[in-house]
Structures are given as structure tokens and as C-alpha cells.
C-alpha positions in Angstrom: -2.4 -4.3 -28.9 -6.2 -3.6 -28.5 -8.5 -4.1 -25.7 -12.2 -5.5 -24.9 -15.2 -4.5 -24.0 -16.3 -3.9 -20.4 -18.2 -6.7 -18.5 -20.2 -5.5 -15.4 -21.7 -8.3 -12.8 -24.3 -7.6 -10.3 -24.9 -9.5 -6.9 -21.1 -9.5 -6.3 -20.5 -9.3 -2.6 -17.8 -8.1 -0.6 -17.0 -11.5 0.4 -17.0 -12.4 -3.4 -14.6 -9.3 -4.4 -12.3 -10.3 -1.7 -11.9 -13.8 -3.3 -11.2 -12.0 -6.8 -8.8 -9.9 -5.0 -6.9 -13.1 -4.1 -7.3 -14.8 -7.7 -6.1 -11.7 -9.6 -3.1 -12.0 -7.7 -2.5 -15.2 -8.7 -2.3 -13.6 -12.0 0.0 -11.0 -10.9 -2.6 -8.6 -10.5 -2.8 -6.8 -7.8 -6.0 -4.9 -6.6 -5.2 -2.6 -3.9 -8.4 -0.7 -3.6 -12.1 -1.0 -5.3 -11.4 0.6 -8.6 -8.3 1.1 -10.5 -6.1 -0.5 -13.0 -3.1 -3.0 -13.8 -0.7 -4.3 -16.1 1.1 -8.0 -16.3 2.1 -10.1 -18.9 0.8 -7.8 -21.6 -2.3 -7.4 -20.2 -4.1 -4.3 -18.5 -6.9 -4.6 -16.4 -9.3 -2.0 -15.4 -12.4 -2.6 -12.7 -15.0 -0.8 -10.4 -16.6 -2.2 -7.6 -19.5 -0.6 -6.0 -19.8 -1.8 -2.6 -23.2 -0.5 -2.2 -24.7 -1.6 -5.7 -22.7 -5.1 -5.5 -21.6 -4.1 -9.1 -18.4 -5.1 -10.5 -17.0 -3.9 -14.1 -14.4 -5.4 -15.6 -12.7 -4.2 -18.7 -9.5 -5.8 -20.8 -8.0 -2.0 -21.7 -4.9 -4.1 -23.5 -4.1 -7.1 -24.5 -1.4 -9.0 -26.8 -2.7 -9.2 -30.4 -2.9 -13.7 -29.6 -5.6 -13.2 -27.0 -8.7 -13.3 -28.2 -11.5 -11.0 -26.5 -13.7 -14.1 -26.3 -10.9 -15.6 -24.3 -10.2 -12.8 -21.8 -13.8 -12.0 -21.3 -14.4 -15.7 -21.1 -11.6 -16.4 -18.2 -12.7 -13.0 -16.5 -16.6 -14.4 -16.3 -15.3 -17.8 -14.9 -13.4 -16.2 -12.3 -16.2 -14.2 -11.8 -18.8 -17.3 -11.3 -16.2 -19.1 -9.5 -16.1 -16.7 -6.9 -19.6 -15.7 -6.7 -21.1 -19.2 -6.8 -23.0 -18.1 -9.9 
């Protein structure tokens, strides 16, 4: 198993990280504090949110070998968009 590159997303509001809080846990992810990691499924997810720079990063650490990194990184940013209205 291999992971991804980081993503990182400006303008991403506390309201915004709160709704990817509640979508991560629909994955089984859960986010517990504004930067950390988790596993699920085969996946590991790591992230970083600075409140005061409204900057998220996002990083696929692991993965099963089936999931493309265009994939992941493409479900992360849709997520992302979904949540931040952008």
C-alpha cells in the first residue's frame, strides 16, 4: 500500500471544517481535533487545519493498492467543494 500526495485548500471556514468533520464520519473517520490522523477500510488519513489561515491539508498517507490516487484525491476535493460551496 502507498499513499498520495497532500492537497491543501484555502478559504475553508470553521463552519466548513465542521461539515467535513461530519462527512468523514460518515466514512468512519473520525476527526477529534484540528490536525491528526486515521485509519478505516485500508485507508489512512492525515489533515491540518489552521483556524486562523482557513487552510486545510489533506493527505492519503495509505491506501489499498485498487485505489487510485486520482480517485482519493478526487473524492477528498468533492467533499471539500461540497462543503465549502466552492
Amino acid at each position: 500500500m502507498a499513499g498520495c500526495s497532500a492537497d491543501s485548500f484555502s478559504n475553508v471556514s470553521a463552519a466548513a471544517f465542521n461539515c467535513l468533520v461530519a462527512k468523514a464520519a460518515k466514512y468512519g473517520v473520525t476527526i477529534g481535533s484540528d490536525s491528526g490522523s486515521a485509519s478505516t477500510t485500508g485507508f489512512t488519513i492525515s489533515w491540518n487545519y489552521d483556524r486562523g489561515a482557513s487552510k486545510l491539508t489533506i493527505q492519503c498517507t495509505d491506501k489499498p493498492f485498487w485505489a487510485p490516487c486520482s480517485t482519493v484525491k478526487g473524492k477528498v476535493k468533492e467533499e471539500v467543494q461540497a462543503c465549502t460551496g466552492k
